[in-house]
C-alpha positions as CSV (number, residue, x, y, z in Angstrom):
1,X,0.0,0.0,0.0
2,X,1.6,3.4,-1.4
3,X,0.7,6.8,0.6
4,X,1.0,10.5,-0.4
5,X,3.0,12.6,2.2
6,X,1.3,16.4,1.9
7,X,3.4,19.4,3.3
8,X,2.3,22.9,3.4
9,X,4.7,25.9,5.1
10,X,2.7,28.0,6.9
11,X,3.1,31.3,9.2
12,X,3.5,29.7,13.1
13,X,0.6,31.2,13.9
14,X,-1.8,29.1,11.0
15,X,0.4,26.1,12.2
16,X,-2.6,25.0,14.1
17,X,-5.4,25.9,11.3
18,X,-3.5,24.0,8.8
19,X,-3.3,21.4,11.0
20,X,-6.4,20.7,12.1
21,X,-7.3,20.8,8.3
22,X,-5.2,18.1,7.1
23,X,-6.2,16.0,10.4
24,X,-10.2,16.4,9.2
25,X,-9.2,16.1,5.6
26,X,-7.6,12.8,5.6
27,X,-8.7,11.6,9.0
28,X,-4.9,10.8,9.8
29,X,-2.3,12.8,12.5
30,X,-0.2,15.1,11.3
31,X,3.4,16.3,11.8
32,X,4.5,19.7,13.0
33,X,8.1,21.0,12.3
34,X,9.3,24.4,13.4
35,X,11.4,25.9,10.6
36,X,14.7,26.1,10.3
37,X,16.9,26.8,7.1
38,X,17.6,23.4,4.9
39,X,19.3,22.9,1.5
40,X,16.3,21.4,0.4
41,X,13.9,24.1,1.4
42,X,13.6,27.7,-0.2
43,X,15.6,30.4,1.6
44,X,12.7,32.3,2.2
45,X,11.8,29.0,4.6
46,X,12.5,30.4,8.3
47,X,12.3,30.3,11.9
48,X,9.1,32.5,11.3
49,X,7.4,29.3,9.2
50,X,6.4,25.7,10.3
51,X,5.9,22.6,7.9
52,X,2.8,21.0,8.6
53,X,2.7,17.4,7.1
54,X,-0.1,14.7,6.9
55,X,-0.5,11.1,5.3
56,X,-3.3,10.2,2.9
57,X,-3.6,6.5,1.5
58,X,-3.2,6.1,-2.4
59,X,-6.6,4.2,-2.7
60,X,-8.1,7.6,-1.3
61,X,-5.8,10.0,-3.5
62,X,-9.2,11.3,-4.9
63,X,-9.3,13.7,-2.2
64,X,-5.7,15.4,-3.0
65,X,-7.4,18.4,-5.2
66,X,-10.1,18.9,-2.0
67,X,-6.9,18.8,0.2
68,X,-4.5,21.1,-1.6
69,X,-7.6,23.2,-2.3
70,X,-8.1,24.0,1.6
71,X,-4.3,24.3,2.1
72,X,-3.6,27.0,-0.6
73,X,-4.7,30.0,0.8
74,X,-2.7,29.6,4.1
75,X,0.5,28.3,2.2
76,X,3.9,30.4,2.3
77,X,5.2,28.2,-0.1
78,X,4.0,25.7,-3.1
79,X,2.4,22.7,-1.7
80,X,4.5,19.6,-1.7
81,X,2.6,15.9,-2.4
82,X,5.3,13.0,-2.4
83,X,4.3,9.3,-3.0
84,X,5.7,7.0,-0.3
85,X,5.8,3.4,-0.4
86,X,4.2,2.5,3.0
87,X,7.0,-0.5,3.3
88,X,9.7,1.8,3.4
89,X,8.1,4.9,5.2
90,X,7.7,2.6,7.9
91,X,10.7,1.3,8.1
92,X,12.6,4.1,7.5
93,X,10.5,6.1,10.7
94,X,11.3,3.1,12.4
95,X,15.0,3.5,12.3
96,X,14.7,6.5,13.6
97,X,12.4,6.4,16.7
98,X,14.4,4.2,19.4
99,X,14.8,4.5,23.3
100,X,15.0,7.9,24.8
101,X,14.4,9.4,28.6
102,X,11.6,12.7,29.1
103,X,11.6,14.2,32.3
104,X,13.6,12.4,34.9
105,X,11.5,9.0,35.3
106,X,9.7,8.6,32.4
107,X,11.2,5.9,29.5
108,X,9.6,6.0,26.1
109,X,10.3,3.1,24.2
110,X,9.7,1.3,20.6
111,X,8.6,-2.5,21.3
112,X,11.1,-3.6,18.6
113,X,14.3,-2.2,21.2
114,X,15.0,-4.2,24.1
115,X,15.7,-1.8,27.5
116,X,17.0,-2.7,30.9
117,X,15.1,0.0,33.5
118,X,16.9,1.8,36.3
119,X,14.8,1.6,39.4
120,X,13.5,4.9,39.1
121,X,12.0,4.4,35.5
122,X,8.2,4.1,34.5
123,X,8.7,2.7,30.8
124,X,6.4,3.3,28.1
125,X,6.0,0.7,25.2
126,X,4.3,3.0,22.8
127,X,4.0,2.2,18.8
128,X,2.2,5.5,17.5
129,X,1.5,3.8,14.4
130,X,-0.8,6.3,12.3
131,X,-1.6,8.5,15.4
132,X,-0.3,11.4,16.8
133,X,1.9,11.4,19.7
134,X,5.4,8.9,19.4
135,X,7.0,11.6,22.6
136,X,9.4,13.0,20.2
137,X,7.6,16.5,19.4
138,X,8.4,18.9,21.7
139,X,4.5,19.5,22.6
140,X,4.1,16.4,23.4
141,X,7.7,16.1,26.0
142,X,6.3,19.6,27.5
143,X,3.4,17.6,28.5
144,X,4.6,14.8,29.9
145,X,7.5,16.3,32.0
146,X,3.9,18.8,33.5
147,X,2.1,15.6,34.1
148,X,5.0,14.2,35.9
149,X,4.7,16.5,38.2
150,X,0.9,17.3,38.1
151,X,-0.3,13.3,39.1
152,X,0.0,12.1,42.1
153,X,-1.1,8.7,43.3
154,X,-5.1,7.9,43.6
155,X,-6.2,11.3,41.2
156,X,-8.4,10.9,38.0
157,X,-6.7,12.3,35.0
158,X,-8.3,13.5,31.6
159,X,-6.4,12.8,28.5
160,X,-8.3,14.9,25.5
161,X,-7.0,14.2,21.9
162,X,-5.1,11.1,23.1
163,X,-4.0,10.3,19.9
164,X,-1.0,7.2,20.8
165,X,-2.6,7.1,24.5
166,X,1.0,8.4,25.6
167,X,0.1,11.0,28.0
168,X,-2.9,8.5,29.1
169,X,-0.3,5.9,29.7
170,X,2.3,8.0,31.8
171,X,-0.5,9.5,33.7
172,X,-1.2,5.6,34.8
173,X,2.7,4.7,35.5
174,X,2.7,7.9,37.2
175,X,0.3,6.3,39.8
176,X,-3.4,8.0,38.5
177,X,-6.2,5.7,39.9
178,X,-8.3,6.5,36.8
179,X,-7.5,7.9,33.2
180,X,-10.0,8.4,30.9
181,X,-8.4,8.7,27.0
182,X,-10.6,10.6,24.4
183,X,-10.2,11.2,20.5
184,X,-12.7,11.9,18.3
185,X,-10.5,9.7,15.3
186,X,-11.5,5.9,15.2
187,X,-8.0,5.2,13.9
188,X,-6.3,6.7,17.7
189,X,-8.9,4.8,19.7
190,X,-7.6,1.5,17.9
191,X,-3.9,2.8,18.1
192,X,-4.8,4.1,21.6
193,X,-6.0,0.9,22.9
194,X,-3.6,-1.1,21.4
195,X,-0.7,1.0,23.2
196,X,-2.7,0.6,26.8
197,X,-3.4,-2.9,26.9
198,X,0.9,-3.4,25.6
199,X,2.1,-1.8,28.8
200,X,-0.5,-3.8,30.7
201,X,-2.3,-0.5,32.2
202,X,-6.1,-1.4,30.8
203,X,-7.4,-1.8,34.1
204,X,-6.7,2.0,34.8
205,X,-6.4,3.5,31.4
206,X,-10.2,3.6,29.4
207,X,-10.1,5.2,25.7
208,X,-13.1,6.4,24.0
209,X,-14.4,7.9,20.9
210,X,-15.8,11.1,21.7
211,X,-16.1,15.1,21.4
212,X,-13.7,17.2,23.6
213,X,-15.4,16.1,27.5
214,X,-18.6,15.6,26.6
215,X,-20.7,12.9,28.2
216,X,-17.7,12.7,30.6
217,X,-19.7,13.4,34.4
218,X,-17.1,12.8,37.2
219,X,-15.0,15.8,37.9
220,X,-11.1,15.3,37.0
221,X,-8.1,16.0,39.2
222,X,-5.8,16.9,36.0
223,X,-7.0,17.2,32.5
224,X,-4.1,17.3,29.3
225,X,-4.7,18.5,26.4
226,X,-2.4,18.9,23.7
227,X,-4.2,19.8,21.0
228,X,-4.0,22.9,19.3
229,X,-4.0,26.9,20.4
230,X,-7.7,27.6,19.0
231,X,-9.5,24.3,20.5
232,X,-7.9,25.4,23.8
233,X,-9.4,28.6,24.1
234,X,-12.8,27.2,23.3
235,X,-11.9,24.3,25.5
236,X,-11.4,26.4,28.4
237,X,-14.5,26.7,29.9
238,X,-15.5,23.1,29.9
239,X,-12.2,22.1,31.6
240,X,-12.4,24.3,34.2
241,X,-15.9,22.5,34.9
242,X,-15.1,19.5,34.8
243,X,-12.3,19.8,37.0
244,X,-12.2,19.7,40.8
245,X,-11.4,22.9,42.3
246,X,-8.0,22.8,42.6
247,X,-7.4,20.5,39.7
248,X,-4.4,20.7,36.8
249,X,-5.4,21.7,33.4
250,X,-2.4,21.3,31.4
251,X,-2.5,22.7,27.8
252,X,0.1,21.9,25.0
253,X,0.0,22.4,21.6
254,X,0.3,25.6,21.0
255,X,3.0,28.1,19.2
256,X,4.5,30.4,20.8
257,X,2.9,33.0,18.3
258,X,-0.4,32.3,20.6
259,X,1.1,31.5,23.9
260,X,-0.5,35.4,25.1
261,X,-3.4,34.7,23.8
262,X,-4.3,31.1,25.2
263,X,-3.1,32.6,28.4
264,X,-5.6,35.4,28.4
265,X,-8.1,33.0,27.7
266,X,-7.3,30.3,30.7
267,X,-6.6,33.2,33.2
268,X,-10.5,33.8,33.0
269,X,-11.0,30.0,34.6
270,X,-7.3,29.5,36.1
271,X,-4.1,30.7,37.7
272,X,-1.4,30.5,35.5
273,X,1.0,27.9,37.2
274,X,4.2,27.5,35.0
275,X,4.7,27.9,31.2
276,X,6.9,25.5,29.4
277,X,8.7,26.3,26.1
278,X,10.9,24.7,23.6
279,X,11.7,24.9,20.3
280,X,8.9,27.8,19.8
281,X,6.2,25.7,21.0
282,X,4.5,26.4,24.6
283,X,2.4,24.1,27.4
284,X,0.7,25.3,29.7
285,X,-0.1,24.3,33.7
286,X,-3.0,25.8,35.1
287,X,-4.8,25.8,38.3
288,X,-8.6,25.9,38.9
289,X,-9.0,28.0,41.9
290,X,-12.4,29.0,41.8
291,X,-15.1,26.5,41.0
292,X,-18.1,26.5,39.0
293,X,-19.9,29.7,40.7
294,X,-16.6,32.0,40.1
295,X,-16.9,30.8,36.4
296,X,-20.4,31.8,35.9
297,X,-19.7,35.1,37.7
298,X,-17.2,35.9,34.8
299,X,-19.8,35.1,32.5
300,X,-22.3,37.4,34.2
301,X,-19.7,40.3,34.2
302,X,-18.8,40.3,30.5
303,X,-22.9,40.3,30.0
304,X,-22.4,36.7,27.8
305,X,-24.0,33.9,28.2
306,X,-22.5,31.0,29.3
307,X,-21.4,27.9,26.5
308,X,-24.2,25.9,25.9
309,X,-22.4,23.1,27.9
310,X,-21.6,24.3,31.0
């Protein structure tokens, strides 16, 4: 089975538009690089540009012109489609992606390398397969060196947009009692479940197909989310209810084009804990310190009507 490999350069701060269109488009994850100057990339490529890549199966190449379509207007550069034999894409990724240490206990690890663990390590056998979230994108090592500090033992943990299940999966080595992983893509339940019941967590870790929280009743001590900069800000409301007062909402994802914005937007629900930044990409840990009255306060103040969810 052959695939097409789409990359569009964008401005950083349509990083997250073009993203989520190429996720909807061809119902795959995508792939986020911060620019940096290459000999195979114009020179006009920069620091100020990201390459935004996603994966569409041949047999479904009929969508290409609807894709490239909804990509041209935000592109800073000609739209690049590239045939890939699946065999060798995946072995090729594979050579690539071996053992490596985020945050000071946590292990990531492809089940095709062996790896003795130190005392001190909680290993994670993860095989991202078509899903977002392998540990190697800086969002996604902001957000697990937060949670490793956000869980402690016995609390029940949120992971929305699990993609992999890897921040599901550390938030249950980390010692959560219950983690509830969500994605709205069928493809990142499968891969999802897969990854939980290979590091033997099922019993702890459920994944479901679903929209943001909804549905989802019992309040959460810590809710992750690394998603993108505009689905946080509408997100923000909705965590802050479904977490306990006092509970971590920790927010990744986002560029650091938008890292004042998304903060204006969590400060009316939170208190800004610590930011995290790395290789122009930001995570957030908030605090909810007021509980759903305060929240409906600020709602009553700005004369708006509360989301139709809360």
């Amino acid at each position: 089975m052959k695939w097409f490999e789409i990359e569009v350069t964008v401005t950083a701060a349509d990083a997250d538009v073009a993203g989520l269109l190429l996720y909807e488009l061809t119902g795959r994850g995508v792939a986020i690089e911060c620019g940096k100057v290459e000999e195979s990339h114009p020179a006009s490529f920069s620091t100020g540009t990201v390459r935004v890549k996603g994966y569409l199966p041949a047999a479904a190449a009929g969508k290409l012109e609807k894709v490239q379509a909804a990509l041209a207007q935000l592109a800073v550069e000609p739209l690049a489609v590239r045939e890939l034999p699946e065999t060798d894409w995946l072995q090729l990724w594979r050579s690539h992606y071996t053992t490596f240490r985020v945050g000071e206990r946590l292990v990531i690890r492809p089940p095709w390398e062996d790896y003795e663990p130190a005392p001190e390590d909680l290993v994670i056998t993860l095989d991202p397969g078509m899903a977002f979230g392998c540990g190697t994108h800086p969002t996604t090592q902001l957000c697990l060196e937060l949670l490793e500090r956000a869980v402690q033992p016995g609390v029940v943990v949120y992971d929305v947009g699990t993609g992999s299940g890897i921040l599901a999966i550390a938030a249950a080595r980390l010692g959560a009692a219950r983690v509830v992983a969500v994605d709205d893509d069928e493809i990142a339940v499968r891969v999802a479940r897969e990854n939980v019941a290979r590091n033997g967590v099922e019993a702890v870790v459920g994944v479901v197909q679903g929209d943001l929280l909804r549905g989802l009743a019992e309040p959460a001590d810590v809710i992750v989310a690394n998603i993108v900069a505009g689905v946080i800000i509408d997100f923000a409301p909705a965590a802050a209810r479904h977490l306990r007062p006092g509970g971590s909402f920790i927010a990744g994802g986002i560029a650091a084009p938008r890292e004042a914005e998304v903060k204006a937007a969590l400060e009316k629900f939170f208190k800004i804990r610590e930011t995290a930044c790395r290789e122009d990409w930001v995570a957030v840990w908030a605090v909810n310190l007021s509980g759903c009255l305060e929240i409906a306060m600020v709602y009553r103040k700005e004369k708006s009507p509360p989301p139709a969810d809360f």
